[in-house]
ROTISE-524477 format. One record per atom (N, C-alpha, C): residue number from 1; x, y, z; atom name. Coordinates in pm, whole numbers, plus 50000, padded with zeros to 5 digits. Example, Ala and Ser with C-alpha at 12.3 -4.5 7.8 and 13.67 -1.06 7.14 Angstrom:
<rs>
{1, {51319, 49431, 50780}, N}
{1, {51230, 49550, 50780}, CA}
{1, {51320, 49670, 50780}, C}
{2, {51285, 49775, 50708}, N}
{2, {51367, 49894, 50714}, CA}
{2, {51290, 50003, 50787}, C}
</rs>
This chain:
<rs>
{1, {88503, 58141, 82072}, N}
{1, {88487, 58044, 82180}, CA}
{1, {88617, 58042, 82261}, C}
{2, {88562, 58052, 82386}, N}
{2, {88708, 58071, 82482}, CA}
{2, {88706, 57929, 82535}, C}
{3, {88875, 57855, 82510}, N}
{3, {88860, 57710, 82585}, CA}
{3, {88987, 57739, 82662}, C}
{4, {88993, 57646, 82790}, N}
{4, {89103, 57668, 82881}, CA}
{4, {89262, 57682, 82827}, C}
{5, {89329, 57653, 82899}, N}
{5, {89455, 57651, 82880}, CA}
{5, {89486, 57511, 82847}, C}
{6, {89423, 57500, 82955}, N}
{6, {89463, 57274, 82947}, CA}
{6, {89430, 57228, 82841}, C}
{7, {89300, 57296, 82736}, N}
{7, {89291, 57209, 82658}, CA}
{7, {89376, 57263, 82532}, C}
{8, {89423, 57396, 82548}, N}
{8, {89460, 57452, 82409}, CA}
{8, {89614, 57351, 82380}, C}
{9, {89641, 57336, 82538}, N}
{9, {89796, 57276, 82539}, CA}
{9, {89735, 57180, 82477}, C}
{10, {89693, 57055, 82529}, N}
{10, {89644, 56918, 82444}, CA}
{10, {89655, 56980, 82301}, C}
{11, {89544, 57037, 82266}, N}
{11, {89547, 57010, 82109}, CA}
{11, {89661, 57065, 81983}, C}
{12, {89784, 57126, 82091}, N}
{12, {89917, 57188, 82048}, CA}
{12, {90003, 57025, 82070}, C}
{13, {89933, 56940, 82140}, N}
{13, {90026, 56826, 82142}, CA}
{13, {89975, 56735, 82070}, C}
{14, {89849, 56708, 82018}, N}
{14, {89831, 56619, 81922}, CA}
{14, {89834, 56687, 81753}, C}
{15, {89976, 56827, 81754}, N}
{15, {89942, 56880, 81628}, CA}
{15, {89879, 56959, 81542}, C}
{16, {89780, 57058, 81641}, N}
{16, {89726, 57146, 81630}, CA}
{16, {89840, 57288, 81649}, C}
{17, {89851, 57380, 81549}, N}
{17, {89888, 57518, 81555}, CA}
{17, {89771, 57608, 81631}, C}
{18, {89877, 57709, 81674}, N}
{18, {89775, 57824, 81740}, CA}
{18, {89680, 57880, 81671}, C}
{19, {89693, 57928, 81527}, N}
{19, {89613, 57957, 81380}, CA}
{19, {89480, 57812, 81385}, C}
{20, {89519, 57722, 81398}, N}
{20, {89475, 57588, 81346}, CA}
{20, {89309, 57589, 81472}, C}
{21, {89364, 57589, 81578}, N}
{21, {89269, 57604, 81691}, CA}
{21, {89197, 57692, 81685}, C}
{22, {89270, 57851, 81670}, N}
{22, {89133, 57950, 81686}, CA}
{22, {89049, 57958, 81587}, C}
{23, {89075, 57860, 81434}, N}
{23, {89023, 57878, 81357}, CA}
{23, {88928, 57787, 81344}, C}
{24, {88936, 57666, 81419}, N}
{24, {88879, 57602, 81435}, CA}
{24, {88728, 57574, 81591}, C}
{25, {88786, 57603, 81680}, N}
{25, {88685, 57670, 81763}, CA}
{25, {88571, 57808, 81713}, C}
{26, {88655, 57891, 81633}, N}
{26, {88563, 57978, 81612}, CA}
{26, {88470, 57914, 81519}, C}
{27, {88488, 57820, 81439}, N}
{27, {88354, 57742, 81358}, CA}
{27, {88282, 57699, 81479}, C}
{28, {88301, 57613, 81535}, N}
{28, {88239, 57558, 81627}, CA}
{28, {88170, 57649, 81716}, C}
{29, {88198, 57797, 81732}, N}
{29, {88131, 57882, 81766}, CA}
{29, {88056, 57916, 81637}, C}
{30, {88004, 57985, 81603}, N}
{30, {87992, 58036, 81510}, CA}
{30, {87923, 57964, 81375}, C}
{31, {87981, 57845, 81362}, N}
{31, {87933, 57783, 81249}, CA}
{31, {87977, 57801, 81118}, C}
{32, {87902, 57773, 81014}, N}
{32, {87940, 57795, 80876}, CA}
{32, {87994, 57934, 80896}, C}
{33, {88134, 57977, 80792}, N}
{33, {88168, 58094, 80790}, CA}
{33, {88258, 58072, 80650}, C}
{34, {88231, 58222, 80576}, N}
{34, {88327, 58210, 80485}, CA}
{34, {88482, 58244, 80485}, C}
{35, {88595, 58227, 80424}, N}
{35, {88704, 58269, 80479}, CA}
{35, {88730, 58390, 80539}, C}
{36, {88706, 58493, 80421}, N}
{36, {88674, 58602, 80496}, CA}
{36, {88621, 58672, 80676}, C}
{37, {88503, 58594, 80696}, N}
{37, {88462, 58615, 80831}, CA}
{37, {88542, 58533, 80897}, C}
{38, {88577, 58423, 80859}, N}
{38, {88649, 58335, 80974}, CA}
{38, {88766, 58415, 81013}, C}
{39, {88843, 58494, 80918}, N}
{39, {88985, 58552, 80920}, CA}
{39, {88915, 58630, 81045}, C}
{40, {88828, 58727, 80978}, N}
{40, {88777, 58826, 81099}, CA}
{40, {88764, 58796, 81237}, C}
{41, {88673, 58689, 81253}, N}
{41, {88648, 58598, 81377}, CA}
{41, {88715, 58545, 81451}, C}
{42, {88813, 58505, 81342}, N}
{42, {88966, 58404, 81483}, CA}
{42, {89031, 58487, 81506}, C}
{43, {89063, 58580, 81396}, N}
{43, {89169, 58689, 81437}, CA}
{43, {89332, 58602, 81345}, C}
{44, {89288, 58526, 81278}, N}
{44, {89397, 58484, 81169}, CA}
{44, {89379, 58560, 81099}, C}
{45, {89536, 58591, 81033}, N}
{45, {89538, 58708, 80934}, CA}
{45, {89497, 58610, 80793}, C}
{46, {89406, 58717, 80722}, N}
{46, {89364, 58700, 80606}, CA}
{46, {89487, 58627, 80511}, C}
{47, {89545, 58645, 80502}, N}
{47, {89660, 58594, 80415}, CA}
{47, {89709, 58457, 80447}, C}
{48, {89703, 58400, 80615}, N}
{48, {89731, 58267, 80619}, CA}
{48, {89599, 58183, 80624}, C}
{49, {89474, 58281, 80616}, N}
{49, {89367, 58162, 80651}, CA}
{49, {89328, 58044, 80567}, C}
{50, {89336, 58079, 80450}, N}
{50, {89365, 57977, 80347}, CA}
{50, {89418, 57862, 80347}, C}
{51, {89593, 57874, 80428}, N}
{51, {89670, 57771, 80461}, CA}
{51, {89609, 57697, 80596}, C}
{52, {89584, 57782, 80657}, N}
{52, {89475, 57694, 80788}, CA}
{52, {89363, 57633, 80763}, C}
{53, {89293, 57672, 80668}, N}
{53, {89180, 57582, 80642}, CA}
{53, {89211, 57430, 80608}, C}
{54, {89334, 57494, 80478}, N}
{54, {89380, 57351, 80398}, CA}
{54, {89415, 57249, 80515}, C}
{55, {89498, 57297, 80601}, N}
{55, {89548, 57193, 80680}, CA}
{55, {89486, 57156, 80741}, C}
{56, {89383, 57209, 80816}, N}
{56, {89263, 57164, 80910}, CA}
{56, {89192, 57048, 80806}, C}
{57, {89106, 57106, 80713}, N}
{57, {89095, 56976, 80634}, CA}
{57, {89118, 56828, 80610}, C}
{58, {89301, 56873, 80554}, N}
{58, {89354, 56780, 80593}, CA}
{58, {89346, 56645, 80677}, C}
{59, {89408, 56684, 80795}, N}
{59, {89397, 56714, 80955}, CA}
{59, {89268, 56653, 80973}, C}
{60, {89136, 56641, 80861}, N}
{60, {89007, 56608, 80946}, CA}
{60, {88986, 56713, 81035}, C}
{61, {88975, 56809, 81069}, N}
{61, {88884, 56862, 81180}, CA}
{61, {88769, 56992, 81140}, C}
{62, {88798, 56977, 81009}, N}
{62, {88667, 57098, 80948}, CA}
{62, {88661, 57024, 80766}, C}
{63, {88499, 57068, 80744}, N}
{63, {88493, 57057, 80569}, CA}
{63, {88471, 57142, 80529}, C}
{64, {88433, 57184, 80384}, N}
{64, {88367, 57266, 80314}, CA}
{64, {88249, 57237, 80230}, C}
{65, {88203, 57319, 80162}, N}
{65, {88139, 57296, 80093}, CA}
{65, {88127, 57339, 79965}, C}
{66, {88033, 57350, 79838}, N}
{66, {88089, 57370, 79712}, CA}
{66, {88037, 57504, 79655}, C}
{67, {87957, 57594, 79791}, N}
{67, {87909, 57732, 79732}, CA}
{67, {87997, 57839, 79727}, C}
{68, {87991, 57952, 79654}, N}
{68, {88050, 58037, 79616}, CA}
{68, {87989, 58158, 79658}, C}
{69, {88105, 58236, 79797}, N}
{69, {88201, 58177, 79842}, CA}
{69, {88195, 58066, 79934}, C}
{70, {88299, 57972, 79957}, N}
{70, {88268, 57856, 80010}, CA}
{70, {88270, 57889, 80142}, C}
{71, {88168, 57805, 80196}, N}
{71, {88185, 57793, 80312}, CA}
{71, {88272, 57666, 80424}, C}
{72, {88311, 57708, 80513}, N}
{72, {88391, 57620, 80602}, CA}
{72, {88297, 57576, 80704}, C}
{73, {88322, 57450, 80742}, N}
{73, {88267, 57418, 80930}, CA}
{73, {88328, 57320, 80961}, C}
{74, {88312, 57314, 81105}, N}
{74, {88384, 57226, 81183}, CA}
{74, {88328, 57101, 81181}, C}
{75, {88384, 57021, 81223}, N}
{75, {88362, 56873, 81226}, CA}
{75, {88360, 56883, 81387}, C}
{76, {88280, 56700, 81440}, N}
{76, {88326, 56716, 81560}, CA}
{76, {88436, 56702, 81675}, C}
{77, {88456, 56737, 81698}, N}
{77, {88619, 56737, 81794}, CA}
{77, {88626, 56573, 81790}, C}
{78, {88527, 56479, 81826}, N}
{78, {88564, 56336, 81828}, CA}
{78, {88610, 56320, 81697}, C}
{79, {88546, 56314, 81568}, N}
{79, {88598, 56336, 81433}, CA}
{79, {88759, 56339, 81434}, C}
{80, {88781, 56491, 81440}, N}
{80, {88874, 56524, 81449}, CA}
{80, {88993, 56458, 81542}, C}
{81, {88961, 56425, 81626}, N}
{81, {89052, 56359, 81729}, CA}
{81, {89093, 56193, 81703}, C}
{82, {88932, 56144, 81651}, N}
{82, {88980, 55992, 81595}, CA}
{82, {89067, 55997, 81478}, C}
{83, {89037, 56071, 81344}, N}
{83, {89145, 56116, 81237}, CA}
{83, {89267, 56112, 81276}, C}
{84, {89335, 56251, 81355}, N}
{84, {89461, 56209, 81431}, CA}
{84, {89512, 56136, 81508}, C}
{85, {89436, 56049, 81528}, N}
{85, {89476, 55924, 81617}, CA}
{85, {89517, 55792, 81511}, C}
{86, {89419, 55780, 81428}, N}
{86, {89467, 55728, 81303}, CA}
{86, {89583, 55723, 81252}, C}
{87, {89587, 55877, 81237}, N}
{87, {89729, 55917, 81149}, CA}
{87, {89846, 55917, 81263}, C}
{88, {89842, 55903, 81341}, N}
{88, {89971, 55922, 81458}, CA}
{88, {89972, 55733, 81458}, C}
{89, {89913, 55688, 81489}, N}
{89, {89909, 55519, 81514}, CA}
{89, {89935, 55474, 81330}, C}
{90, {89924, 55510, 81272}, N}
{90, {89958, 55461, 81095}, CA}
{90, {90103, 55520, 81045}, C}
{91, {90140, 55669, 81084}, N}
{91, {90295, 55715, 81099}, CA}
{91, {90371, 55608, 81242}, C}
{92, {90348, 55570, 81327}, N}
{92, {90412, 55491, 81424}, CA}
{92, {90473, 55343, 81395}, C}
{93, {90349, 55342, 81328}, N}
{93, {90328, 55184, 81249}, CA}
{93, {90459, 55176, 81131}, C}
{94, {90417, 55270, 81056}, N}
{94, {90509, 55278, 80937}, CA}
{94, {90681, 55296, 81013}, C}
{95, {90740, 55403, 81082}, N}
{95, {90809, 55410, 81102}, CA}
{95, {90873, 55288, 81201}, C}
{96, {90795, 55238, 81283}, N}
{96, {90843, 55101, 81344}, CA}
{96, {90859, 54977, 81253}, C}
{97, {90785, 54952, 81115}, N}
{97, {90879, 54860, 81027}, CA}
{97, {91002, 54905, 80992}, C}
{98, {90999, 55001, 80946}, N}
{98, {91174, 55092, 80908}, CA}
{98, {91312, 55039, 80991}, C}
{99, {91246, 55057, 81118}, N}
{99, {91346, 55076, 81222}, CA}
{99, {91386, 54931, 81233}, C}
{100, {91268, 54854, 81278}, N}
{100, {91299, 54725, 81270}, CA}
{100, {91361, 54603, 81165}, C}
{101, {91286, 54634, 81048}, N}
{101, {91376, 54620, 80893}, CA}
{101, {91541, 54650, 80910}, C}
{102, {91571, 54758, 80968}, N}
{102, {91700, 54821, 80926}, CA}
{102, {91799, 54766, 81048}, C}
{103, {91723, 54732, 81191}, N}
{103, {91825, 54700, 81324}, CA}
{103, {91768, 54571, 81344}, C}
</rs>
């Protein structure tokens, strides 16, 4: 899936890696995929796709499931976008008692 420029920048600013995106659009193209094809598909090398999944996970913006081999898919970008909004407004939160506690 080809998305503009404008948006690839956005999702490099709410914390998305370049790995993280194509691996993640290409579900969203594509759909269920196992690591293997996904490596193929995004064009992430086999060796980090693993670490991209995990973090996407993470991250909220893809799940799995429990077949063998497992499969990955995307969640929906709102999903994904409310998750990190969460976590950016709950790290903000936290770090503004700190600051304030301490000055």
């Amino acid at each position: 899936m080809n998305i503009s420029d404008k948006t690839r920048r956005a999702l490099e600013k709410i914390g998305l890696t370049s790995y993280e995106i194509r691996t993640f659009t290409s579900l969203l193209k594509d759909g269920e995929l196992t690591a293997s094809d996904l490596s193929q598909k995004s064009g992430v090398p086999y060796s980090k796709i693993y670490e991209v999944l995990g973090t996407l996970e993470e991250k909220g913006w893809i799940g799995s499931d429990d077949s063998r081999p497992t499969k990955y898919f995307a969640k929906s970008p709102s999903t994904g976008l409310e998750t990190t909004k969460q976590k950016i407004e709950s790290d903000f939160s936290q770090n503004q008692n700190i600051i304030l506690n301490e000055l």
